[in-house]
GUTORMAR-127714 format. One record per atom (N, C-alpha, C, O): residue in one letter; x, y, z. Coordinates in steps of 0.02 Angstrom, whole numbers, padded with zeros to 5 digits. Atoms other than C-alpha are relative to their C-alpha. Layout:
N
 aa     px     py     pz
  a      X      Y      Z
...
//
This chain:
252
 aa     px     py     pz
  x  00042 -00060  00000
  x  00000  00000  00000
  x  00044  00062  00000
  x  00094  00068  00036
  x -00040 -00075  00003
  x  00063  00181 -00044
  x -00031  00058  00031
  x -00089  00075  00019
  x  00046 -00066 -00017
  x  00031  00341  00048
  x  00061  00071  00005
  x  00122  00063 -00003
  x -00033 -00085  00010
  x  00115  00519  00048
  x -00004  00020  00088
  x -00051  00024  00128
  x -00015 -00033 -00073
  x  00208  00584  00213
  x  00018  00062 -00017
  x  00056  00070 -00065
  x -00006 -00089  00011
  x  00204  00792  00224
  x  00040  00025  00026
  x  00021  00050  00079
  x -00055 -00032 -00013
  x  00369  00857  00248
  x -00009  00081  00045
  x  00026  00130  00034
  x  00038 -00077 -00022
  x  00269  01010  00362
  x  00104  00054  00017
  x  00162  00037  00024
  x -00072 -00039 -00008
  x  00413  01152  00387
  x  00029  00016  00051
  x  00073  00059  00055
  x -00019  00004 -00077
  x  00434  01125  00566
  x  00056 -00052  00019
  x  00110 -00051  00048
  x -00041  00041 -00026
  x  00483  00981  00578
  x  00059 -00030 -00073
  x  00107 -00069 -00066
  x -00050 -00010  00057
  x  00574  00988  00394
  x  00070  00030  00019
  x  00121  00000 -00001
  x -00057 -00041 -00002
  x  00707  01130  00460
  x -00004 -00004  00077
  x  00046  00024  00101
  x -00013 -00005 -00044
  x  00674  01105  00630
  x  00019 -00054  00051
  x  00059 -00048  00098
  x -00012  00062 -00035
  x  00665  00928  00697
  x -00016 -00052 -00044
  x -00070 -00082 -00038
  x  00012  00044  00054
  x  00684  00814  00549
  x  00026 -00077  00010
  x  00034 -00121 -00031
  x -00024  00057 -00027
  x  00746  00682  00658
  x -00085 -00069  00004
  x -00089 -00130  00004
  x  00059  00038 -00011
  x  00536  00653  00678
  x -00020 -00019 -00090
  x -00050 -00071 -00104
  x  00006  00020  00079
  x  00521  00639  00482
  x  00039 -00084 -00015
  x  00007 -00132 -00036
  x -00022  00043  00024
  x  00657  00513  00460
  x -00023 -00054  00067
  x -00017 -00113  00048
  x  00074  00039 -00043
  x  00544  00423  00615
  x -00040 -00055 -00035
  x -00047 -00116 -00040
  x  00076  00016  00033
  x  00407  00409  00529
  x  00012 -00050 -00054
  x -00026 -00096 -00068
  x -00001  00041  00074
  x  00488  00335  00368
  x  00021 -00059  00011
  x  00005 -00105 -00027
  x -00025  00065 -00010
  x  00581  00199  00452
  x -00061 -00043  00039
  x -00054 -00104  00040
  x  00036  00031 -00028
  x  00419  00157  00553
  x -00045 -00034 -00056
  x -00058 -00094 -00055
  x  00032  00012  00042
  x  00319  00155  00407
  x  00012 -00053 -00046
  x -00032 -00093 -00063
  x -00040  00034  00030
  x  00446  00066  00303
  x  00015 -00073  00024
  x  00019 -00124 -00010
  x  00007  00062 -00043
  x  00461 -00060  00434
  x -00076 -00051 -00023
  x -00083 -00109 -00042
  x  00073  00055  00001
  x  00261 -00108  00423
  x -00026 -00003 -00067
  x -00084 -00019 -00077
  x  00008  00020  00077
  x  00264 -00117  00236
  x -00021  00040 -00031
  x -00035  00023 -00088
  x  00030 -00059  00059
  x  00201  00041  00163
  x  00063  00014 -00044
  x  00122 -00001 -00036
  x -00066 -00052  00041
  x  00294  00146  00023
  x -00023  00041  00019
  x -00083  00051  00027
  x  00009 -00069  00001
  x  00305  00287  00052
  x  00032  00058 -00033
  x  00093  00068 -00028
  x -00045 -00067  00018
  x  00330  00462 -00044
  x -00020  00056  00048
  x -00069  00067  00084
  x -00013 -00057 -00036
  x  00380  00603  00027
  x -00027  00084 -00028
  x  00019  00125 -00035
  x  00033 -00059  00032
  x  00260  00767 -00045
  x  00042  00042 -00015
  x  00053  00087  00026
  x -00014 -00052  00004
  x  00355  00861 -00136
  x -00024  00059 -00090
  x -00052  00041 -00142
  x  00038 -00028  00058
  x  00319  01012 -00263
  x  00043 -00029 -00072
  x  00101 -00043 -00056
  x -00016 -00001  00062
  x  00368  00975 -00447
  x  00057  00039 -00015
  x  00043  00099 -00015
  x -00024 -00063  00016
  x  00528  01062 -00496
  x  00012  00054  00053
  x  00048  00100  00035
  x -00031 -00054 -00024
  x  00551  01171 -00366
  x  00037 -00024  00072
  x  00033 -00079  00099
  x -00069  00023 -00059
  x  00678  01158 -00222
  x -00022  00018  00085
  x -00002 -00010  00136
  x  00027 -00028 -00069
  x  00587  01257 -00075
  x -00075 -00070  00009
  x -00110 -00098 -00032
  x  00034  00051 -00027
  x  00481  01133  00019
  x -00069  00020  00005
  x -00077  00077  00027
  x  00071 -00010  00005
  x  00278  01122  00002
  x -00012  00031  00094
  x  00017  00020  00148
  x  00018 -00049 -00073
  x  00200  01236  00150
  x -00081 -00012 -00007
  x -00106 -00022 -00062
  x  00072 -00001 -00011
  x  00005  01226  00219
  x -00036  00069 -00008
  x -00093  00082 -00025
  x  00022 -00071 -00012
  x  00005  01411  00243
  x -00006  00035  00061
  x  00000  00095  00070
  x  00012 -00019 -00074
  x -00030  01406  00431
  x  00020  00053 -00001
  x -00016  00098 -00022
  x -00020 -00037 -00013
  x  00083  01511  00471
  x -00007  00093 -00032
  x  00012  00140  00003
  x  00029 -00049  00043
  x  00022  01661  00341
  x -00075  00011  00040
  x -00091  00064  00066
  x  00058  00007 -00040
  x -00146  01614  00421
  x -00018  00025  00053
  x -00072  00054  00058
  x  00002 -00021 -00064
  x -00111  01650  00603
  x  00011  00076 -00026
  x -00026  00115  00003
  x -00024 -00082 -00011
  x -00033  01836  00541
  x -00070  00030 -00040
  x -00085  00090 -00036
  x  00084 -00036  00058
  x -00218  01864  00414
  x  00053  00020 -00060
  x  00046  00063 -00104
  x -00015  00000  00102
  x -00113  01853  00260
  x -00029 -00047 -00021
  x  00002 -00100 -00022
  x  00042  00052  00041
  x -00247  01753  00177
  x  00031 -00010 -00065
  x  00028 -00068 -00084
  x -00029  00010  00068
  x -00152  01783 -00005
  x  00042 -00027  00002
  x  00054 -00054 -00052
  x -00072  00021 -00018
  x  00004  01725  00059
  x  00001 -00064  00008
  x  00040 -00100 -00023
  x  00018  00064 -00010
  x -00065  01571  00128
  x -00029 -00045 -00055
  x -00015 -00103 -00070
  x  00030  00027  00074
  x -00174  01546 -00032
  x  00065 -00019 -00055
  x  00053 -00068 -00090
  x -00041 -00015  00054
  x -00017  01568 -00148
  x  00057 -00096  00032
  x  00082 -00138 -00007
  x -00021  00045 -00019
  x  00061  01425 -00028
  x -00043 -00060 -00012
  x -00016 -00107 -00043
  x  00055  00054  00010
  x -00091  01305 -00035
  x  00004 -00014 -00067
  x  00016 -00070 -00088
  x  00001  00033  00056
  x -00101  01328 -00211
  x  00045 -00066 -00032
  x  00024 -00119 -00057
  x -00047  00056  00003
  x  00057  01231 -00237
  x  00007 -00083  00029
  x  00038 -00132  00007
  x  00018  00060 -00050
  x  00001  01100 -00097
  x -00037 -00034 -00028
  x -00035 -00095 -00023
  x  00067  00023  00010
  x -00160  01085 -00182
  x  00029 -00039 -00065
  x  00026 -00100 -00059
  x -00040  00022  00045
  x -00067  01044 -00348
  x  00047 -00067  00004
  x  00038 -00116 -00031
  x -00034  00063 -00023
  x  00061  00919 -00277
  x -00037 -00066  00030
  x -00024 -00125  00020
  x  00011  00060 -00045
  x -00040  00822 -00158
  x -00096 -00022 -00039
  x -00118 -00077 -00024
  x  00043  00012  00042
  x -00221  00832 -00283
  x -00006 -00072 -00050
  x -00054 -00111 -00055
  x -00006  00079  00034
  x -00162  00678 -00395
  x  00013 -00050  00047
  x -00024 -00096  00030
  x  00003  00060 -00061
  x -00126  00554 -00249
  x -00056 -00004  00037
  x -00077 -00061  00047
  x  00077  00019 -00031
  x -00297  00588 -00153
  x -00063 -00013 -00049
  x -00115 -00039 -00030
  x  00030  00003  00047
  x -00378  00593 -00313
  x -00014 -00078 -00004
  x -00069 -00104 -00015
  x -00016  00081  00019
  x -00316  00401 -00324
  x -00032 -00028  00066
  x -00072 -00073  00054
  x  00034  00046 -00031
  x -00375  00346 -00147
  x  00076  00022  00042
  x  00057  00009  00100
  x -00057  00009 -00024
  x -00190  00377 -00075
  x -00007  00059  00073
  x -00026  00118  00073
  x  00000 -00033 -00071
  x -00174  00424  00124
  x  00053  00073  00004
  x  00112  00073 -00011
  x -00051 -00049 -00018
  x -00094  00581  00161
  x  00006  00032  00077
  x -00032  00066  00111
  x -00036 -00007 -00089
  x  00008  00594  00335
  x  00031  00038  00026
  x  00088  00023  00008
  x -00023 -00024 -00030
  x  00066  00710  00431
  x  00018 -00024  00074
  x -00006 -00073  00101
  x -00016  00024 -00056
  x  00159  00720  00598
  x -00021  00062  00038
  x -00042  00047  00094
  x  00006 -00061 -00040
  x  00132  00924  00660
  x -00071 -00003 -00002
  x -00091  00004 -00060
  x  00066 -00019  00019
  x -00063  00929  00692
  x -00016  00048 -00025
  x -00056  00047 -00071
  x  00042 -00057  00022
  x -00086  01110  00674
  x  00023  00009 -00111
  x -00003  00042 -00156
  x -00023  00019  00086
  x -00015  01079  00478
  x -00050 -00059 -00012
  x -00089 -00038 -00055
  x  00024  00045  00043
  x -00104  00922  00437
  x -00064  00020  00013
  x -00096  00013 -00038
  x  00068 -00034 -00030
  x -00274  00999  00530
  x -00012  00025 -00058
  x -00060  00008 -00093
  x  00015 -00049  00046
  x -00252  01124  00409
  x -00031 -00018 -00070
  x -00057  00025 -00106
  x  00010  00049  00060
  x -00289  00996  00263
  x -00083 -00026  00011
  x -00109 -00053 -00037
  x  00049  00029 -00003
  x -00452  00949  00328
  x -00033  00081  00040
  x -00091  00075  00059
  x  00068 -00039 -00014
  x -00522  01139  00394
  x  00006  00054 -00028
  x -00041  00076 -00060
  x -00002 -00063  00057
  x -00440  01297  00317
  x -00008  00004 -00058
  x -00035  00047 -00092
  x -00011  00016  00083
  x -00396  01213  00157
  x -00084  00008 -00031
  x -00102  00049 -00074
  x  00066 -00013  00011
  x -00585  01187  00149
  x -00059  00070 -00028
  x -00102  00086 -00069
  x  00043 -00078  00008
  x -00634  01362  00189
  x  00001  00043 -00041
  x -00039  00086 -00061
  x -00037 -00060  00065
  x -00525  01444  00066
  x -00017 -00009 -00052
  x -00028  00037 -00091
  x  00011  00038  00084
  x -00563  01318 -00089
  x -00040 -00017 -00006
  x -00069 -00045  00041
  x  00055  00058  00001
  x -00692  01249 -00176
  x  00010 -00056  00001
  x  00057 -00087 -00025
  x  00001  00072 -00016
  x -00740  01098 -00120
  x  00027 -00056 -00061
  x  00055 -00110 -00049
  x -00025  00052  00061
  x -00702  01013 -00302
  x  00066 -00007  00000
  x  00092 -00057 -00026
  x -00066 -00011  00008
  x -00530  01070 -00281
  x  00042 -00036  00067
  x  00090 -00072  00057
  x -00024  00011 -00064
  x -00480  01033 -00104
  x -00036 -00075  00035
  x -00005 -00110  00075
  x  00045  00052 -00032
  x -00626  00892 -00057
  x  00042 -00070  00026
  x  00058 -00088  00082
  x -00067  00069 -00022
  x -00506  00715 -00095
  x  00053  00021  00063
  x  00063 -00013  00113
  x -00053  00007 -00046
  x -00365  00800 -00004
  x -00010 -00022  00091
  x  00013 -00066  00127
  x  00049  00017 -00042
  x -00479  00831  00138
  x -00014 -00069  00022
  x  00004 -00085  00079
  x  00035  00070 -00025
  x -00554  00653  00151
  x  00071 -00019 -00008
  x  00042 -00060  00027
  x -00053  00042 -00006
  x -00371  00580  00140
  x  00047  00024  00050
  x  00095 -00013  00058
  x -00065 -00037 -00042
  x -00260  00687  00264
  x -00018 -00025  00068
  x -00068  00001  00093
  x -00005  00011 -00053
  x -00242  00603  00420
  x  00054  00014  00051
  x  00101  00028  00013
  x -00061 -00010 -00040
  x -00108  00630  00559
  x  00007 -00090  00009
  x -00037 -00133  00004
  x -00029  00049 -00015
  x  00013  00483  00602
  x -00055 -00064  00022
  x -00067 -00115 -00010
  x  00028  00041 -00059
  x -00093  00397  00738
  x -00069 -00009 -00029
  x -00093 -00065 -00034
  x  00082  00022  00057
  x -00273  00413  00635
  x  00030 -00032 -00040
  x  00009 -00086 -00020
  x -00014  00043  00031
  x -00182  00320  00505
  x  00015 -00082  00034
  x -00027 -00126  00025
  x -00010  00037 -00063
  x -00114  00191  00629
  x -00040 -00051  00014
  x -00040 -00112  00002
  x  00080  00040 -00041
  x -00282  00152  00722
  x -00044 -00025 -00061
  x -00074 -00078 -00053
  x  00029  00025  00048
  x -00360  00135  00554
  x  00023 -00046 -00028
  x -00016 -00092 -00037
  x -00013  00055  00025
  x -00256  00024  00476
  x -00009 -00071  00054
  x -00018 -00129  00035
  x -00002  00067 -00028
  x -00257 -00084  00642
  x -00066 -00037 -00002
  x -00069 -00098  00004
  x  00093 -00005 -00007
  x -00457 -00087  00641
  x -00002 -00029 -00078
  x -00043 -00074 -00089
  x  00024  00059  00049
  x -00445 -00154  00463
  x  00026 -00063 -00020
  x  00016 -00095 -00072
  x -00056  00033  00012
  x -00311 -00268  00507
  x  00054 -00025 -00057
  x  00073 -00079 -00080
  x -00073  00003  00023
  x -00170 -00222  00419
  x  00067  00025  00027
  x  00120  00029 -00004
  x -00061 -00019 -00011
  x -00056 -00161  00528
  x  00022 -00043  00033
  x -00012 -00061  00081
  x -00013  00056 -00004
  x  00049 -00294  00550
  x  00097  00007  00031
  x  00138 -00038  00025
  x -00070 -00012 -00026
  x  00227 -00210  00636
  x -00017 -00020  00082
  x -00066 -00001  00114
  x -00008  00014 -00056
  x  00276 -00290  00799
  x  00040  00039  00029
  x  00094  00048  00001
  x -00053 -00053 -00047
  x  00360 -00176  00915
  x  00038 -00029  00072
  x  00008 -00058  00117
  x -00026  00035 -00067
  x  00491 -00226  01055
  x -00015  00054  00081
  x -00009  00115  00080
  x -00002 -00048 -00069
  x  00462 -00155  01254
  x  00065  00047 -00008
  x  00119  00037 -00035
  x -00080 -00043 -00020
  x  00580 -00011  01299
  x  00018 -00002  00077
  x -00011 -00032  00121
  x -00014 -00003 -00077
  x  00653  00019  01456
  x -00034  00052  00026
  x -00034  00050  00088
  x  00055 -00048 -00040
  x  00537  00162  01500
  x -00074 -00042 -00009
  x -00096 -00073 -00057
  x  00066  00030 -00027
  x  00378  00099  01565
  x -00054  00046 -00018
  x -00102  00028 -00051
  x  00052 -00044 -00003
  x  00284  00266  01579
  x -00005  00066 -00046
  x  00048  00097 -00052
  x  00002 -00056  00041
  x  00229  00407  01466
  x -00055  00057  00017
  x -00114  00047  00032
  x  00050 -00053 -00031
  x  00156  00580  01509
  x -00023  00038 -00059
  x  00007  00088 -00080
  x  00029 -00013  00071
  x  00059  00610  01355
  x -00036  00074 -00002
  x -00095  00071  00015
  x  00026 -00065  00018
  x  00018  00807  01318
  x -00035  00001 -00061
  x -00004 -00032 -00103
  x  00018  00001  00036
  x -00107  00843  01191
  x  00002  00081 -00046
  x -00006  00135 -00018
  x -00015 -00063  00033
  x -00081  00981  01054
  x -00086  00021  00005
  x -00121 -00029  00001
  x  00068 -00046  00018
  x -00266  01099  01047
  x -00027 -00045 -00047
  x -00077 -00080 -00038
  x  00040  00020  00068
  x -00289  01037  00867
  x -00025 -00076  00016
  x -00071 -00106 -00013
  x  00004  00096  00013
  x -00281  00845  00917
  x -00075  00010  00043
  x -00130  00001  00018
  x  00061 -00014 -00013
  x -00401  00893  01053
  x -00090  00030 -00022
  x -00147  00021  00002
  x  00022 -00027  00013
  x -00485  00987  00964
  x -00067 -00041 -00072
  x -00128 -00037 -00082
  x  00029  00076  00035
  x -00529  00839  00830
  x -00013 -00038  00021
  x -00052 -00073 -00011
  x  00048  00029 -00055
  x -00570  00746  00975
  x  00055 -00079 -00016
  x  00033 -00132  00007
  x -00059  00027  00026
  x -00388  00638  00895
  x  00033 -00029  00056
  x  00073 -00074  00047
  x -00064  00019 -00040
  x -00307  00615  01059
  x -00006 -00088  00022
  x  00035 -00119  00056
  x  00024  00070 -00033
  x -00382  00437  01092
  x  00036 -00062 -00047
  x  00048 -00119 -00027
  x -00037  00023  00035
  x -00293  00381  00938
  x  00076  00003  00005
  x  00112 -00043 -00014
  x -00071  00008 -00018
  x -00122  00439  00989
  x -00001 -00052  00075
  x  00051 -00084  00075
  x -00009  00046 -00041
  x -00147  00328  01152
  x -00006 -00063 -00015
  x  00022 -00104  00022
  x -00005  00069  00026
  x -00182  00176  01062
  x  00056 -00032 -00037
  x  00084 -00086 -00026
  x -00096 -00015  00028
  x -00020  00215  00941
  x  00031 -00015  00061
  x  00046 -00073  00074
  x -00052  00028 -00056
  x  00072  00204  01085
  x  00002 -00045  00055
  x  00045 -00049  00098
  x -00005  00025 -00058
  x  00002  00083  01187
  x  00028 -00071 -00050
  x  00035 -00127 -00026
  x -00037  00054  00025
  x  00081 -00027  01040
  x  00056 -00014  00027
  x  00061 -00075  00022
  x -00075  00012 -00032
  x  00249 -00036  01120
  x -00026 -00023  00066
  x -00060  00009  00107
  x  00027  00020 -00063
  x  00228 -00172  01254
  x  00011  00024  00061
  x  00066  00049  00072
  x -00019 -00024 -00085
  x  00218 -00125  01442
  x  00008  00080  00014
  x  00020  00114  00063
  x  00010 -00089 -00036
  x  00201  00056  01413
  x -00067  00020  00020
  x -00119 -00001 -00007
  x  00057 -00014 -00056
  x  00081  00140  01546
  x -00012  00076 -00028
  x  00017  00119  00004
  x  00018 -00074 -00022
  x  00011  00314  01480
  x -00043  00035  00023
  x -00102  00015  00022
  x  00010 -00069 -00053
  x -00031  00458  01573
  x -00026  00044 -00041
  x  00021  00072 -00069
  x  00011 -00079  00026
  x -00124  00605  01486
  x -00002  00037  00047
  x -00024  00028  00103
  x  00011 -00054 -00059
  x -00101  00766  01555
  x -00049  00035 -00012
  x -00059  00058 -00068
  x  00071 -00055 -00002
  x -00271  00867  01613
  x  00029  00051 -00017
  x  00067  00067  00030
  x -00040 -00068  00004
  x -00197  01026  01545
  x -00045  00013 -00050
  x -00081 -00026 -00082
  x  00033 -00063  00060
  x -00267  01175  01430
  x  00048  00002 -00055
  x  00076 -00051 -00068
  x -00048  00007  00045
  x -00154  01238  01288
  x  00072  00029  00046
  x  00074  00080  00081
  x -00061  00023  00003
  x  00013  01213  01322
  x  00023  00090  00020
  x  00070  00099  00058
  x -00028 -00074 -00006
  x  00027  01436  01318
  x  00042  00004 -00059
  x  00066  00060 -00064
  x -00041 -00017  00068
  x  00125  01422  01150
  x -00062  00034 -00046
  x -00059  00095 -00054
  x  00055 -00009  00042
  x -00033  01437  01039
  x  00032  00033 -00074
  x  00020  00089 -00097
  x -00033 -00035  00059
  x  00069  01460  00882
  x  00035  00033 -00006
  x  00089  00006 -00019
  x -00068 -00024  00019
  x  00173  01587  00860
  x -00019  00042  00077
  x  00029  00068  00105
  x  00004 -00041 -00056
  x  00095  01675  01020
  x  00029  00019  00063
  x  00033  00072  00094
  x -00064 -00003 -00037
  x  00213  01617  01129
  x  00046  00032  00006
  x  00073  00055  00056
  x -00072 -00023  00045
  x  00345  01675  01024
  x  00012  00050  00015
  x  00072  00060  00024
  x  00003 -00065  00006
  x  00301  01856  01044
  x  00021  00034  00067
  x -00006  00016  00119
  x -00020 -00007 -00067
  x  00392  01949  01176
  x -00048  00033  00053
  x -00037  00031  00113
  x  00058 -00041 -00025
  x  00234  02053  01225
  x -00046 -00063  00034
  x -00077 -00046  00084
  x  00003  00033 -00034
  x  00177  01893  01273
  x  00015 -00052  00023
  x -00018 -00104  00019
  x -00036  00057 -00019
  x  00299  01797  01351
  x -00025 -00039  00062
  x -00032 -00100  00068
  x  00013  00029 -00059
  x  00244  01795  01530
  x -00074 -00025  00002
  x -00091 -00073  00037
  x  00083  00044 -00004
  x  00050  01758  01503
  x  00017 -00061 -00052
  x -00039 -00062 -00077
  x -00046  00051  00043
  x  00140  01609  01382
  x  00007 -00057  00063
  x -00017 -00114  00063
  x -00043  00049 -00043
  x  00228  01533  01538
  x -00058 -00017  00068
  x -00057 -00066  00107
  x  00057 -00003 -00055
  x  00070  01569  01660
  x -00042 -00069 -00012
  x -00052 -00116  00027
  x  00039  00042  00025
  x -00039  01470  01540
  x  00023 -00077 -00003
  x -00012 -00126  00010
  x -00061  00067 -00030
  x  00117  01328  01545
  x -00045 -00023  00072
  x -00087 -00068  00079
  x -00002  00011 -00063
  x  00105  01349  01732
  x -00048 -00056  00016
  x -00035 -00110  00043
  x  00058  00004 -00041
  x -00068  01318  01764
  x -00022 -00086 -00001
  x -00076 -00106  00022
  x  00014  00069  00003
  x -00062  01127  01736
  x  00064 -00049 -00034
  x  00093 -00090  00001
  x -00053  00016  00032
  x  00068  01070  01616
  x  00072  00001  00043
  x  00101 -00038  00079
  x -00088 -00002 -00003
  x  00237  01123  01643
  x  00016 -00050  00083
  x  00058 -00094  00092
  x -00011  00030 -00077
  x  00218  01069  01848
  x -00005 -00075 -00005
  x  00036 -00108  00026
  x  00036  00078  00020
  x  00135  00888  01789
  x  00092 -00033 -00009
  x  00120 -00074  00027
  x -00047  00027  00023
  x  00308  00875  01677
  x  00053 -00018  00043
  x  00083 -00071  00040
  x -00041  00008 -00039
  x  00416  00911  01815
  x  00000 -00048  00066
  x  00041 -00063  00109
  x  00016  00057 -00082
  x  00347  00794  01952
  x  00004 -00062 -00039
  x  00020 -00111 -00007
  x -00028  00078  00035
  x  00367  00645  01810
  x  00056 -00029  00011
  x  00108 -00013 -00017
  x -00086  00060 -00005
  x  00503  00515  01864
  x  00035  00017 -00073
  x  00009  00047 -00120
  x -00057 -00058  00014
  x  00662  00561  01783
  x  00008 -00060 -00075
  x  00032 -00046 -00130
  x  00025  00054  00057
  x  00619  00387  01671
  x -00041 -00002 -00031
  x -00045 -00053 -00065
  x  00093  00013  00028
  x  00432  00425  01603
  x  00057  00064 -00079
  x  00100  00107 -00085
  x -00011 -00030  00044
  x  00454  00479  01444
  x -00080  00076 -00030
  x -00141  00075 -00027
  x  00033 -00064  00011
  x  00379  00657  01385
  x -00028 -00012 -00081
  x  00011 -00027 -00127
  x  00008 -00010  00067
  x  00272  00663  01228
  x -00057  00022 -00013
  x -00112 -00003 -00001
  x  00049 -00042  00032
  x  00191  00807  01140
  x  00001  00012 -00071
  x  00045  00045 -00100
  x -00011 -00012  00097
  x  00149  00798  00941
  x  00015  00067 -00045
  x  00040  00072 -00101
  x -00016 -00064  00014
  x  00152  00986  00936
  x  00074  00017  00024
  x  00101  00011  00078
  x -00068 -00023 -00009
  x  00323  01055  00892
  x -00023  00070  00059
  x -00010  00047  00115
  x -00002 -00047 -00033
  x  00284  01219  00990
  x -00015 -00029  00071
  x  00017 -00001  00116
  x  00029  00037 -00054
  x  00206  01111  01131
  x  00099 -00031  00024
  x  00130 -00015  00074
  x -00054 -00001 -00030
  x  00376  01046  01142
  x  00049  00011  00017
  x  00093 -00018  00048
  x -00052 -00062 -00024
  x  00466  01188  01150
  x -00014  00043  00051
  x  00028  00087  00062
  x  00027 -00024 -00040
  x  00371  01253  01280
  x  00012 -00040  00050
  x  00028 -00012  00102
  x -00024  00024 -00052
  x  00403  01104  01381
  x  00078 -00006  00010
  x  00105 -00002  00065
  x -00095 -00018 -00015
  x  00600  01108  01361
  x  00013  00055  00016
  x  00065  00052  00048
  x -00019 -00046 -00024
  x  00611  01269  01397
  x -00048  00033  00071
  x -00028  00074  00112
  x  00020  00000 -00078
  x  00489  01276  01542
  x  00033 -00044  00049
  x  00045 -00025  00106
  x -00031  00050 -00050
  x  00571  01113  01614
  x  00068 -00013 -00002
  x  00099 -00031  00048
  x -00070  00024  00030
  x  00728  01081  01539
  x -00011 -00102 -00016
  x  00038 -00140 -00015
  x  00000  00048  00038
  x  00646  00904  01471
  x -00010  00003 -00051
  x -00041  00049 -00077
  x  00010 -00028  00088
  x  00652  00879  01296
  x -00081 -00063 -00001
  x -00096 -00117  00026
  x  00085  00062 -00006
  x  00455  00802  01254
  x  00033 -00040 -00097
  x  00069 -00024 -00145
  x -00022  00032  00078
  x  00482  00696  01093
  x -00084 -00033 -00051
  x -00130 -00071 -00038
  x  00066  00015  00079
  x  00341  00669  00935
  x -00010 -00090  00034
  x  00038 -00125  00051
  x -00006  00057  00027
  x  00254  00498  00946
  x  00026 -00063 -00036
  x  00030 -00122 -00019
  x -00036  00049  00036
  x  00335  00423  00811
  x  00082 -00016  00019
  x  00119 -00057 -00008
  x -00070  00013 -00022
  x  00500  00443  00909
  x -00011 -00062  00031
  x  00021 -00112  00015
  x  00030  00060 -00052
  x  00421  00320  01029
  x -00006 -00057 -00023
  x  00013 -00107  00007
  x -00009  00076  00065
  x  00393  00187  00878
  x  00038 -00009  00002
  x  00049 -00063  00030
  x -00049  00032  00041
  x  00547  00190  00808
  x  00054 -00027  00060
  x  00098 -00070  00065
  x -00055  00037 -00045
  x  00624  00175  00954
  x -00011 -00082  00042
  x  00025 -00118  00077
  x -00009  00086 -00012
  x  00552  00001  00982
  x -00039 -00040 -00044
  x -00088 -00077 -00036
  x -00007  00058  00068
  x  00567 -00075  00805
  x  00049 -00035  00036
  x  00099 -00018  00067
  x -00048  00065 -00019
  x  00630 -00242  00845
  x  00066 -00001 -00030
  x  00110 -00028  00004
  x -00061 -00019  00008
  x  00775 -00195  00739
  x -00006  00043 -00060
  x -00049  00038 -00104
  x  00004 -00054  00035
  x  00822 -00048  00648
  x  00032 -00006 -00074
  x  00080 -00033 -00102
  x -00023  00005  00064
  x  00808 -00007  00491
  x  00023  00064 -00038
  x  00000  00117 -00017
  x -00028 -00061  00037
  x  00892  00120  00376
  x -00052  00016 -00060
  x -00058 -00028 -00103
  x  00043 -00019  00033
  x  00753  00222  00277
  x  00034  00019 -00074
  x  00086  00053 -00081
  x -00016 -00009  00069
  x  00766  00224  00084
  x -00006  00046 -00035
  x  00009  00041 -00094
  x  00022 -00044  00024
  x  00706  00386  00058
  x  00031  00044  00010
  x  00015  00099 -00012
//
């Protein structure tokens, strides 16, 4: 079976360690996989988000278009399209929508899943057929990004991970994380940022045994917890690959 993984630009230039993840996990349980990219050009396909959050709607459009173009003939066919950043692959199933007509955008829509919706679906029609070995961490303190919540998604990243035997997770009761996109970012509001941390999150992370592993799918989510805690939280699919029964070197 073939499906298309979305190179989003986070974790492209920023933590592409969760990309080459994904491909060896995937690669492992028998998919092919391509990697979305535009036709001819060298700069990497974008959702727009980020144009989005500032109200450059043209900016974002001018990005989509190219998205819509690249990734249009593969959903056209029936072919899954995966992401690992929610607020990027979200974007495939609610802005993309809003902006385009439905004839144009609809397939992509019905095919864009994140990691863990792909996952749970394939196990539910039994085909997912990768065995995973225990790790030496037992416990996981599972943070949820807004968007996952927000798709009502997070029940599927706990099943993803309760593939790796003998792990115990933990979701944390928490609000958003205080990043909220680039909002964090902004120095005007740094300290209502770290408040919003405070108020559930960041304290949760730090009372976790020094063994539970940290994991939030949102890149900003886990930059918010490394630099509130000094733990680094790591993507889902870090959590796979790290117990493939033996590793494999991705072809892509």
């Amino acid at each position: 079976m073939e499906l298309v993984l979305l190179a989003d630009t986070l974790n492209n230039y920023f933590e592409p360690e969760n990309l080459h993840a994904a491909l060896e996990v995937l690669d492992a349980a028998g998919y092919r996989v391509h990697v979305a990219r535009s036709p001819g050009a060298a700069r990497p396909l974008c959702c727009g988000r980020s144009f989005l959050a500032a109200g450059l709607v043209d900016e974002a459009r001018a990005e989509q278009r190219r998205l819509i173009d690249t990734l249009h003939p593969y959903a056209a066919r029936g072919v899954p399209l995966l992401g690992l950043e929610p607020s990027c692959l979200l974007t495939l199933r609610d802005e993309l929508r809003a902006l385009w007509p439905a004839g144009s955008v609809g397939a992509i829509a019905e095919q864009a899943l994140t990691l863990e919706e792909f996952v749970a679906r394939e196990r539910r029609a039994g085909r997912w057929k990768l065995q995973l070995a225990p790790l030496a961490a037992k416990r996981v303190l599972l943070h949820g990004h807004c968007h996952q919540k927000a798709f009502g998604i997070m029940p599927q990243v706990e099943s993803t991970l309760r593939l790796v035997p003998g792990l115990e997770i933990e979701p944390v009761m928490s609000s958003c994380c205080g990043m909220a996109g680039a909002f964090g970012y902004e120095a005007e509001h740094f300290d209502l940022s770290l408040r919003m941390g405070e108020a559930s999150l960041l304290p949760k992370v730090r009372q976790a045994p020094a063994d539970a592993l940290v994991v939030a799918d949102g890149v900003s989510c886990r930059h918010q917890i490394r630099d509130g805690t000094g733990r680094q939280a790591l993507h889902a699919v870090r959590v796979l690959r790290s117990a493939l029964q033996r590793p494999l070197a991705s072809s892509h």
